[in-house]
C-alpha positions in Angstrom: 0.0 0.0 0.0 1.1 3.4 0.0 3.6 5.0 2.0 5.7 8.3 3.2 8.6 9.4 1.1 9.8 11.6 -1.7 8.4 11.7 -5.3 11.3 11.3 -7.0 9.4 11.2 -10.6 5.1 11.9 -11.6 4.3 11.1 -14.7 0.0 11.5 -14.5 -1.8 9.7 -17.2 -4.5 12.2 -19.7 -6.5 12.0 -22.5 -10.3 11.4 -23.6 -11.9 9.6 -20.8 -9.7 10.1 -18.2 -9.7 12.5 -15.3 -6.7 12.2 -12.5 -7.2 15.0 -9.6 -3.5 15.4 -7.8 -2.4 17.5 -5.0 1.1 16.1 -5.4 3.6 16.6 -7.6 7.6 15.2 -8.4 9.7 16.7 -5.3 6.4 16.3 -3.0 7.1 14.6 0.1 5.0 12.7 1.2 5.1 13.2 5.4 4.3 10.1 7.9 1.1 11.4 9.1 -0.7 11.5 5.6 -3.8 11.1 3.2 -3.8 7.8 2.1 -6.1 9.3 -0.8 -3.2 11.2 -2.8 -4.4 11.1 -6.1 -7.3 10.0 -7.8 -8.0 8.6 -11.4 -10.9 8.2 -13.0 -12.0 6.9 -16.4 -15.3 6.8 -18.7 -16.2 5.3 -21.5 -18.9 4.0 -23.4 -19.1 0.4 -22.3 -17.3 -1.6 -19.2 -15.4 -2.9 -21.1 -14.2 -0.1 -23.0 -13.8 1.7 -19.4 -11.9 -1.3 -18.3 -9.1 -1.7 -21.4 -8.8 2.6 -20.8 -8.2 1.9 -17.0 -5.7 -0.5 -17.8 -3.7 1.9 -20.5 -3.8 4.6 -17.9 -2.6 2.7 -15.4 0.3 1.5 -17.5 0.8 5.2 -18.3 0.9 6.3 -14.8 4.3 6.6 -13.2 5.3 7.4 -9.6 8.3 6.6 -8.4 10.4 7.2 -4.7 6.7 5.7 -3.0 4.7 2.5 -3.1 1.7 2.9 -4.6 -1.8 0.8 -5.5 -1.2 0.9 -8.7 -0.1 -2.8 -8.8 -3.5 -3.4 -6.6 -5.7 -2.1 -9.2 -3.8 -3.3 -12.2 -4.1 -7.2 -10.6 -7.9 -6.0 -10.1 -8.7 -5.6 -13.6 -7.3 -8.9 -14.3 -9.7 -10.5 -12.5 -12.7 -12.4 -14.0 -15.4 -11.5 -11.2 -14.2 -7.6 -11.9 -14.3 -8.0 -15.3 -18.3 -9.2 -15.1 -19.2 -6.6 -12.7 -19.7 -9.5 -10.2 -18.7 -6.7 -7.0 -20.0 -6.2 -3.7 -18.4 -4.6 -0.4 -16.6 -7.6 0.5 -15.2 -8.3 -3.0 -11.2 -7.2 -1.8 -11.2 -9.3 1.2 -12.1 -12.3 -0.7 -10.2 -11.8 -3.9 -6.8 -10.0 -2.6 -3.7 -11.8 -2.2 -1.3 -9.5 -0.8 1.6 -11.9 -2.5 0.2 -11.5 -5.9 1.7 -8.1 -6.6 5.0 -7.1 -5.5 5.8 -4.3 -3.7 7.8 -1.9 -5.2 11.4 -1.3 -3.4 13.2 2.0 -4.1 16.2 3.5 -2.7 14.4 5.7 -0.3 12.5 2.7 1.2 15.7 0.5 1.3 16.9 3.2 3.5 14.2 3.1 5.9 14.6 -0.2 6.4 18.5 0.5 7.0 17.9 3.3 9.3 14.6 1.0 10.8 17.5 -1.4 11.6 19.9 0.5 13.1 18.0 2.2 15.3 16.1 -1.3 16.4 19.9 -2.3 16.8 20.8 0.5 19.0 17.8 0.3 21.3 18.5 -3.7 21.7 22.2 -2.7 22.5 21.1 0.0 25.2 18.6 -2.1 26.9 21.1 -4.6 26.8 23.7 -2.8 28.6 21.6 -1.8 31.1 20.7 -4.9 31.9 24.5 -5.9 32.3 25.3 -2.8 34.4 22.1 -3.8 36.9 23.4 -7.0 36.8 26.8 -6.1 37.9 26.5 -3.5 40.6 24.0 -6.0 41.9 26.9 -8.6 42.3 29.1 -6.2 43.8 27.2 -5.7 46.6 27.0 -8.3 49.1 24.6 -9.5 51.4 25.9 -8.1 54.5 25.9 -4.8 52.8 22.4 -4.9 51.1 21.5 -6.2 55.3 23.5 -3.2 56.5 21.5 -0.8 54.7 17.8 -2.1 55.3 18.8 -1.9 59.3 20.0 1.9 58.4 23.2 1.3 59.0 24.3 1.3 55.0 27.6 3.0 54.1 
């Protein structure tokens, strides 16, 4: 699905038919916190299936890159023989999506999330970790007479 980065290329599909309303454009970064909703394409035609082959072309047209998009999504959508027919209702994505069947697009802005997503994960580990050892050894520095010493108010 889609997520935060930069849009490092835009290349929005047009023509008879087709309507794409945008609030992005190539530079646009796309922040954490955003509208999943960044663009939306539309397409007409005379029949559904006419609508359908245009949908596909546009689709094919439409180029994004630096972000995961559902273009993918849709484009394994029109594929499908139960879309093709019309045969839709609300629940037609949960049955009919398999999130394996398209693959997510990996750029170099993602990669190095995931980098940075690891380190960081790394660090954390590493700091909890040395925590733990430090606890662990000014707890076997001190012995029991001392730690008895201390509850009678008496500690040095």
């Amino acid at each position: 699905m889609p997520n935060p980065g930069r849009i490092t290329r835009l290349s929005a599909p047009s023509g008879p038919g087709v309507r794409e309303d945008s609030g992005v454009y190539e530079g646009f970064e796309v922040p954490i916190y955003y509208d999943p909703l960044l663009s939306k394409l539309s397409v007409w035609a005379a029949t559904r299936p006419e609508a359908i082959a245009r949908l596909s072309r546009v689709l094919d047209e439409y180029h994004i890159d630096g972000i995961k998009t559902t273009i993918p999504f849709f484009k394994e959508i029109l594929k499908q023989d139960d879309f093709i027919k019309g045969n839709l209702d609300t629940g037609y994505i949960e049955r009919n999506w398999n999130p394996t069947s398209t693959k997510p697009t990996e750029t170099p802005e993602t990669k190095e999330l995931q980098h940075l997503a690891a380190l960081v994960t790394a660090i954390h580990h590493n700091s909890n970790n040395q925590k733990s050892n430090n606890q662990t050894i000014n707890q076997a520095k001190q012995s029991a007479w001392r730690l008895s010493t201390r509850a009678k108010g008496r500690g040095f």
